[in-house]
TIGU-377637 format. One record per residue (C-alpha): x negated, z, y negated; residue in three letters. Coordinates in steps of 0.2 Angstrom, whole numbers, padded with zeros to 4 digits, always signed. Example, Ala and Ser with C-alpha at 12.3 -4.5 7.8 and 13.67 -1.06 7.14 Angstrom:
BEGIN
-0062+0039+0022ALA-0068+0036+0005SER
//
This chain:
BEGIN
+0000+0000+0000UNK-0006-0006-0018UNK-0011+0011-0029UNK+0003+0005-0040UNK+0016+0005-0028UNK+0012+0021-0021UNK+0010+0030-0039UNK+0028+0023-0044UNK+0036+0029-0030UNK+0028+0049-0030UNK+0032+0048-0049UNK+0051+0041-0045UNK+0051+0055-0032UNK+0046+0069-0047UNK+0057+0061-0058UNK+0073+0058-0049UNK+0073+0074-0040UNK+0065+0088-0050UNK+0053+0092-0034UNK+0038+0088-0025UNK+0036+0068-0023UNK+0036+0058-0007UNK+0022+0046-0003UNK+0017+0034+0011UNK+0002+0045+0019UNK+0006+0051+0035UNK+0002+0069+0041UNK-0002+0075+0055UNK+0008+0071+0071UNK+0024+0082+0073UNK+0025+0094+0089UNK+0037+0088+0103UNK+0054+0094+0101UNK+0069+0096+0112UNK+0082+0085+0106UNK+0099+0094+0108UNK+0111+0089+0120UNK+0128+0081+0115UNK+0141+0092+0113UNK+0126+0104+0105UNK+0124+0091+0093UNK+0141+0088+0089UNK+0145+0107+0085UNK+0128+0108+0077UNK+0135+0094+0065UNK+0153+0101+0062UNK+0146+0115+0051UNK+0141+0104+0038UNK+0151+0103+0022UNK+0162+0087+0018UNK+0151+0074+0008UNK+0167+0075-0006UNK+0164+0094-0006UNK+0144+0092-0009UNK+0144+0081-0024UNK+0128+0078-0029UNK+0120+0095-0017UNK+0115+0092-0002UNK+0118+0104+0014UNK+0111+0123+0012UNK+0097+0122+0024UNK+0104+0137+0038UNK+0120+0123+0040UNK+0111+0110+0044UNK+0107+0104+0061UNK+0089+0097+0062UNK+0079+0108+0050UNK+0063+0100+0050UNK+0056+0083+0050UNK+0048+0086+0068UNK+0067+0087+0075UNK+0072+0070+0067UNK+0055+0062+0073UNK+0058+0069+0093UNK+0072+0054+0091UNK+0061+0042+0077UNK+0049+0041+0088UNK+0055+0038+0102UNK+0065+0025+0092UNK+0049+0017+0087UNK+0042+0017+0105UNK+0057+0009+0113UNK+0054-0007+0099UNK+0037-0008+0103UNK+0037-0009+0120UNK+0056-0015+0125UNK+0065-0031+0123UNK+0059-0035+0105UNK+0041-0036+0111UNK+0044-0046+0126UNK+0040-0064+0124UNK+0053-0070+0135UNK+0067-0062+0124UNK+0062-0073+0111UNK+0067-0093+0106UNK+0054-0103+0108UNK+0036-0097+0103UNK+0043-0090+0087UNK+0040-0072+0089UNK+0036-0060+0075UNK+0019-0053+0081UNK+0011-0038+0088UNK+0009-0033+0070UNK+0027-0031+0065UNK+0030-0020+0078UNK+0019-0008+0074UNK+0027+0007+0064UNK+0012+0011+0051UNK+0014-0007+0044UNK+0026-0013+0034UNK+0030-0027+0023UNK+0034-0014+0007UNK+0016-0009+0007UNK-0003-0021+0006UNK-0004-0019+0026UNK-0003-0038+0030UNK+0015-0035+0040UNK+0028-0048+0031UNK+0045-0047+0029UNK+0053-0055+0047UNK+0072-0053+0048UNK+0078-0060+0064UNK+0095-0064+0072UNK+0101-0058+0088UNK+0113-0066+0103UNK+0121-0057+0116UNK+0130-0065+0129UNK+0146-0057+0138UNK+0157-0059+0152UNK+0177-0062+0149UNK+0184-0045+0148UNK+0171-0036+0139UNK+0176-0023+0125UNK+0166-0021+0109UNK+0167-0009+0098UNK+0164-0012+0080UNK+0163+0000+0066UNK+0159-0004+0049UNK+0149+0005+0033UNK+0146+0024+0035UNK+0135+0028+0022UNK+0130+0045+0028UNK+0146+0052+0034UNK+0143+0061+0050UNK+0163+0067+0050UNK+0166+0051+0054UNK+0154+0045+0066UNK+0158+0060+0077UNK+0178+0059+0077UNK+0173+0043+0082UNK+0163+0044+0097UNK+0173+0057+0102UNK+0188+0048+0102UNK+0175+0036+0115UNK+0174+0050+0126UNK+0189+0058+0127UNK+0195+0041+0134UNK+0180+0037+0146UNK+0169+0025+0137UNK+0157+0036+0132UNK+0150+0052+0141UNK+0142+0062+0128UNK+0128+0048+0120UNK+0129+0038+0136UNK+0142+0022+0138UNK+0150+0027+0154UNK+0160+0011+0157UNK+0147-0009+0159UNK+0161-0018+0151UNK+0157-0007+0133UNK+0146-0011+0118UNK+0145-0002+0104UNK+0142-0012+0088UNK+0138-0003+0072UNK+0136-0015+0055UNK+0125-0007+0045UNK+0125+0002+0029UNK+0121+0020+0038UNK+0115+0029+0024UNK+0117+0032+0004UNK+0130+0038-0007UNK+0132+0052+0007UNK+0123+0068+0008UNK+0123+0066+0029UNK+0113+0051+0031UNK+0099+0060+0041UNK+0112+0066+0053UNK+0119+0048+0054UNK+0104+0040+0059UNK+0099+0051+0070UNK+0116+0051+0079UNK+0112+0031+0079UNK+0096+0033+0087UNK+0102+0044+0099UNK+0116+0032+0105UNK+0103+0017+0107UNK+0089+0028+0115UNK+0103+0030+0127UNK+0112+0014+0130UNK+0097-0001+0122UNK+0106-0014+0128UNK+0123-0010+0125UNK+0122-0002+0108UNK+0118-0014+0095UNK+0113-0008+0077UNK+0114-0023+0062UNK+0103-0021+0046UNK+0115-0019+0031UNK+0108-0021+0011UNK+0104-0004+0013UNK+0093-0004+0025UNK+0081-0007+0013UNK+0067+0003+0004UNK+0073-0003-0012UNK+0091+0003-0010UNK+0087+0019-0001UNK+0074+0026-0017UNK+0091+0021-0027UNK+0106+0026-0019UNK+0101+0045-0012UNK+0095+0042+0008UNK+0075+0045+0002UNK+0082+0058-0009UNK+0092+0068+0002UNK+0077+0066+0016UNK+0066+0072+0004UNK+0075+0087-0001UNK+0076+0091+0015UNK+0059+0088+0022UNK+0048+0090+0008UNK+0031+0084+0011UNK+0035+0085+0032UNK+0044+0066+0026UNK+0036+0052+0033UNK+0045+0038+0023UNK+0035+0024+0031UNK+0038+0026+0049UNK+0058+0033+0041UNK+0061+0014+0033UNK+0051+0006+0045UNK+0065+0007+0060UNK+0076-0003+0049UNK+0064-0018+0052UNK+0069-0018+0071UNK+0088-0023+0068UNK+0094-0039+0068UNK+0102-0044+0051UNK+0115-0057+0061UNK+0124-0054+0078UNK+0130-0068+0090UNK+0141-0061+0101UNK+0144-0077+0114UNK+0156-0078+0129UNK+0159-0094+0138UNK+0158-0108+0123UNK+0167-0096+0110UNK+0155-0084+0097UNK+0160-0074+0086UNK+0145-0069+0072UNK+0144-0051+0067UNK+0133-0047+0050UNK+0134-0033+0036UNK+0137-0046+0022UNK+0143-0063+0023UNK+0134-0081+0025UNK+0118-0086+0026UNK+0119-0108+0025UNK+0100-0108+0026UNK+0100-0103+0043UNK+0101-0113+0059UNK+0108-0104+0073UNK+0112-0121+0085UNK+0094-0119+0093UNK+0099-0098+0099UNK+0117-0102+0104UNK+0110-0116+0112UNK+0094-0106+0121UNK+0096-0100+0139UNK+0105-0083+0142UNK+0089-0074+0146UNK+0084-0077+0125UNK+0091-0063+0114UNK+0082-0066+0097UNK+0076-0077+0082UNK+0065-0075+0068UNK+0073-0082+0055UNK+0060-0092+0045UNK+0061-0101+0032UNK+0079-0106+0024UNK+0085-0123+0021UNK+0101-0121+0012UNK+0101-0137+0003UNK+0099-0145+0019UNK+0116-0138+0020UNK+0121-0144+0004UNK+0116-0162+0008UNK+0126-0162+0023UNK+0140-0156+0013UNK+0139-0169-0002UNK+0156-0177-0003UNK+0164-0160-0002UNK+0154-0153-0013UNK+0153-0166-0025UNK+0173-0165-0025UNK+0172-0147-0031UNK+0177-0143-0050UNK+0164-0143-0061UNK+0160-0125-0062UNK+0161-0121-0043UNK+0150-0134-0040UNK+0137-0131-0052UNK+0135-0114-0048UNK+0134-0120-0029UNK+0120-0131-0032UNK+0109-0121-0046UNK+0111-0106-0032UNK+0108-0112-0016UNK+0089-0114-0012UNK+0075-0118+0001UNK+0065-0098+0002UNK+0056-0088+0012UNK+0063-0071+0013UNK+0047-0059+0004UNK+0062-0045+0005UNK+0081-0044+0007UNK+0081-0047-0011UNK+0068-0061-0016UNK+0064-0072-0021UNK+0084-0071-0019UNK+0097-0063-0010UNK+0096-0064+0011UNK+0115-0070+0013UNK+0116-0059+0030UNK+0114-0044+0022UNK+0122-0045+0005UNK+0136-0061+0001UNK+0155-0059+0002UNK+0169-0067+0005UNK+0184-0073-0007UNK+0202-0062-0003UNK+0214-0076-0003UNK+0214-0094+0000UNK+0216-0098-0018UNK+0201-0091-0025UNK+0185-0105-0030UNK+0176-0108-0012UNK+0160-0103-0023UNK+0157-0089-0036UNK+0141-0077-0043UNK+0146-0059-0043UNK+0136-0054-0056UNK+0122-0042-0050UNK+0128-0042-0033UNK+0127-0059-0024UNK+0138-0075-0018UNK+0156-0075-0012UNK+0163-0090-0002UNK+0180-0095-0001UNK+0188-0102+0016UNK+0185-0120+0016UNK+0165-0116+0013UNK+0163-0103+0028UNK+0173-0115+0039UNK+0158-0128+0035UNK+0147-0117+0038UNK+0152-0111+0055UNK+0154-0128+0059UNK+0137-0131+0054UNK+0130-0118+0065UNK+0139-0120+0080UNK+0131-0127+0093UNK+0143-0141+0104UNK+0149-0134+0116UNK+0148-0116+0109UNK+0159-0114+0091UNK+0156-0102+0080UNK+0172-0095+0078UNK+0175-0081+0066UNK+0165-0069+0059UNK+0166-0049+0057UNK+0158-0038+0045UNK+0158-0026+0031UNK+0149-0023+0015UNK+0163-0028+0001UNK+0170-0011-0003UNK+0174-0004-0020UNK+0175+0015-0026UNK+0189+0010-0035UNK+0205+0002-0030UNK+0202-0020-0031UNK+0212-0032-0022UNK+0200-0032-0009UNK+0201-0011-0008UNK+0221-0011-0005UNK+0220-0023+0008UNK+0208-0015+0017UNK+0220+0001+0017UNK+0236-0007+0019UNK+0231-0016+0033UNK+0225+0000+0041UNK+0206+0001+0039UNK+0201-0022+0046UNK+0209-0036+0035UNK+0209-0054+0038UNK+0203-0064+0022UNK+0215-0079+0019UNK+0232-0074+0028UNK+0243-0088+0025UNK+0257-0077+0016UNK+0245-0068+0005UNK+0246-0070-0012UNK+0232-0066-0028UNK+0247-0061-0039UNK+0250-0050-0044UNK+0233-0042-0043UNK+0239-0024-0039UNK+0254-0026-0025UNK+0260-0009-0019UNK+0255-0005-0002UNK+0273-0008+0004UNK+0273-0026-0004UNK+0256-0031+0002UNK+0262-0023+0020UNK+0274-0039+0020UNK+0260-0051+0017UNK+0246-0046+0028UNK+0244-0042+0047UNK+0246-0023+0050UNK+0250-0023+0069UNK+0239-0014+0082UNK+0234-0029+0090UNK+0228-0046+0084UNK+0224-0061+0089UNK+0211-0072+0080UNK+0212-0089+0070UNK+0196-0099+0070UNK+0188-0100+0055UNK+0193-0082+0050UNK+0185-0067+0041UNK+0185-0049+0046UNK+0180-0036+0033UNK+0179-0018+0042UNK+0183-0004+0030UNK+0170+0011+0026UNK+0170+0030+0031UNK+0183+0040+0023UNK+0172+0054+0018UNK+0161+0043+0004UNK+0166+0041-0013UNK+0176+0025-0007UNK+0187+0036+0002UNK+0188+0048-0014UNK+0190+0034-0026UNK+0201+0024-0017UNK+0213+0037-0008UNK+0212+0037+0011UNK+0205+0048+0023UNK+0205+0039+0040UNK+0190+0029+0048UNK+0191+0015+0056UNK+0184+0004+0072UNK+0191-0012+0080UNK+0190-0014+0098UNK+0188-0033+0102UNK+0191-0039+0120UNK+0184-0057+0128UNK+0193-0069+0138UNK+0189-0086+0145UNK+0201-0095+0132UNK+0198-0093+0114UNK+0216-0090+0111UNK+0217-0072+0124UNK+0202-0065+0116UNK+0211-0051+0104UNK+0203-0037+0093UNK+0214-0019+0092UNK+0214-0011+0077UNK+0210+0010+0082UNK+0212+0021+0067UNK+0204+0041+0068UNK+0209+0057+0061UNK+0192+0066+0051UNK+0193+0084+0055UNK+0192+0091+0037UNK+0201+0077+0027UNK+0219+0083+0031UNK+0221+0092+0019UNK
//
């Protein structure tokens, strides 16, 4: 790490948080520690306060459950190990000869810091058998309420037998965002690791915008790590386990797939050549990104674009190679949206944020990723919440905690529908089947200040079942009670 990058983080650390700073030297090798058993674990967690009745404190230290770094490292560690040496290191698990290196799996290297390691987000294909039940949850930004009424909801009904997936038709998707504007998320992720430790092949953890060095220094995870840890914190090897999570998931069964990321398109990147590759390949280094490639295979269209939409498609789009998430622009995986309604432009800039897509673009796009004769079908995913309430926000809730983008009886106005009016435009049933072409955003935790800000309390997770015919595969919609949030 460059002096100056080092310096500017200790003094941010000072700074920001009134205390000792952090900074990227590593200590001494913590003692081996006894990770607790799950329903240990579980009561140990149930004694921290609400995230909504912390504010901006963090837990009092004889409430929280791992009260030294040495604890959370007996599960980093571990974490780290099983990157190095499982399927991400073998070459086999690769496409082609196109593997990220030796270097990039090794924890005390990173792309953040002068050590040679660059920036390699990669994709990741799974491939299922009809009948399989996956189980996707969506942004949890440090609320460990709701992870644990989650899986215990899994093992109450047999899927999950403490950390361990009891059942082989299961897998547990996760899509990023595990950390930040919650006081919890060093509970989280260690929950998280825990899970994959147990089940690697069948838990599958997706990089969101915040797994992210630059994000976690801003939004509070470093922070609250720090407050807790002190000069115990080994931030490099902390951020670095972000680094071995795919930032896209193609989840294939038969000729159908279904793509699974935190934010939202990514036209620059190829992903015939995986869904094409043998069964035996699960990853692929993402490379440099041809997005205007995609824009010339696109011209008529996009020449018959209004003026504006079409401006700002062509001045953004760009051929880059991702240095961060963030530059030298925005990773699409990680950080785009999506239009609510099929009205809206099929381009626009949120200022400061990144690019939303209307319907008509990310049908192109699919199509232009699929791979005859595996299509790309629809694409689930999380990311475009709001603390306050937005069109976007009030779907999300009315349509209990997973809303389709572009229903056919939705309307933009007027832009604040009651819940009971929007309830007659969008799908709020149970069990749903899914159109191609279609959009999924998952709702956040409850206990966040989306939750606050936006007035619900329950967390959500969709259960999504295969078939052999595109037409039987269906996603459940399973809603969960907090302990805590009732009243």
């Amino acid at each position: 790490m460059t002096s100056t990058i080092r310096r500017t983080l200790c003094l941010w650390a000072v700074f920001a948080w009134g205390g000792p700073g952090f900074c990227f030297a590593a200590g001494p090798a913590p003692a081996t520690v006894a990770a607790p058993e799950y329903t240990n674990w579980v009561a140990a967690c149930r004694r921290l306060p609400m995230n909504r009745d912390l504010g901006d404190r963090i837990a009092p230290q004889d409430r929280r459950p791992l009260r030294s770094f040495a604890e959370f490292s007996a599960v980093l560690e571990p974490f780290l190990e099983l990157s190095r040496t499982g399927a991400l290191a073998r070459a086999g698990s690769w496409l082609g000869a196109v593997t990220p290196g030796l270097a990039f799996l090794d924890a005390d290297r990173g792309y953040f810091d002068n050590t040679g390691v660059p920036f390699q987000p990669f994709a990741q294909r799974v491939v299922v058998p009809p009948g399989t039940r996956l189980f996707f949850h969506g942004d949890l930004h440090g609320d460990i309420h709701a992870l644990l009424a989650y899986l215990e909801t899994l093992n109450r009904e047999g899927h999950l037998d403490g950390f361990r997936v009891a059942r082989p038709e299961v897998r547990l998707v996760f899509m990023g965002d595990y950390t930040d504007r919650g006081k919890h998320g060093v509970e989280v992720l260690y929950t998280l690791m825990r899970l994959k430790l147990a089940n690697p092949a069948q838990v599958i953890l997706v990089r969101g915008n915040h797994e992210d060095l630059n994000l976690v220094s801003r939004y509070g995870f470093l922070a609250e790590a720090s407050q807790k840890y002190g000069r115990e914190l080994d931030v490099r090897r902390l951020v670095r386990l972000y680094d071995f999570l795919p930032v896209v998931l193609y989840v294939k069964c038969g000729t159908n797939v279904v793509e699974c990321n935190h934010g939202g398109l990514e036209p620059g990147y190829d992903s015939r050549p995986l869904l094409a590759a043998p069964e035996g390949v699960l990853f692929h280094k993402l490379g440099r990104l041809e997005q205007k490639r995609w824009l010339g295979a696109n011209a008529p269209w996009v020449a018959s674009l209004p003026a504006v939409t079409r401006s700002a498609l062509e001045d953004s789009l760009v051929d880059f190679e991702p240095h961060t998430p963030t530059s030298p622009t925005v990773l699409g995986f990680m950080w785009n949206d999506f239009s609510v309604t099929s009205g809206e432009p099929q381009f626009a800039i949120d200022p400061g944020r990144a690019f939303v897509y209307g319907d008509e673009a990310t049908r192109r796009v699919f199509e232009a990723g699929s791979a005859p004769p595996a299509r790309i079908r629809a694409l689930f995913r999380a990311h475009q919440h709001s603390s306050v309430p937005n069109p976007l926000m009030r779907r999300l809730i009315a349509s209990r905690g997973i809303f389709q983008h572009w229903q056919p009886r939705d309307h933009a106005t007027p832009a604040d529908p009651s819940e009971q009016i929007l309830r007659g435009w969008i799908e709020t049933t149970d069990e749903r089947s899914i159109p191609d072409g279609s959009v999924w955003t998952f709702n956040v935790a409850p206990d966040s200040v989306y939750g606050v800000g936006c007035g619900f309390i329950f967390d959500t997770a969709g259960e999504l079942t295969t078939a052999e015919k595109w037409d039987d595969w269906r996603l459940k919609v399973r809603n969960f009670a907090v302990a805590g949030l009732e009243r």
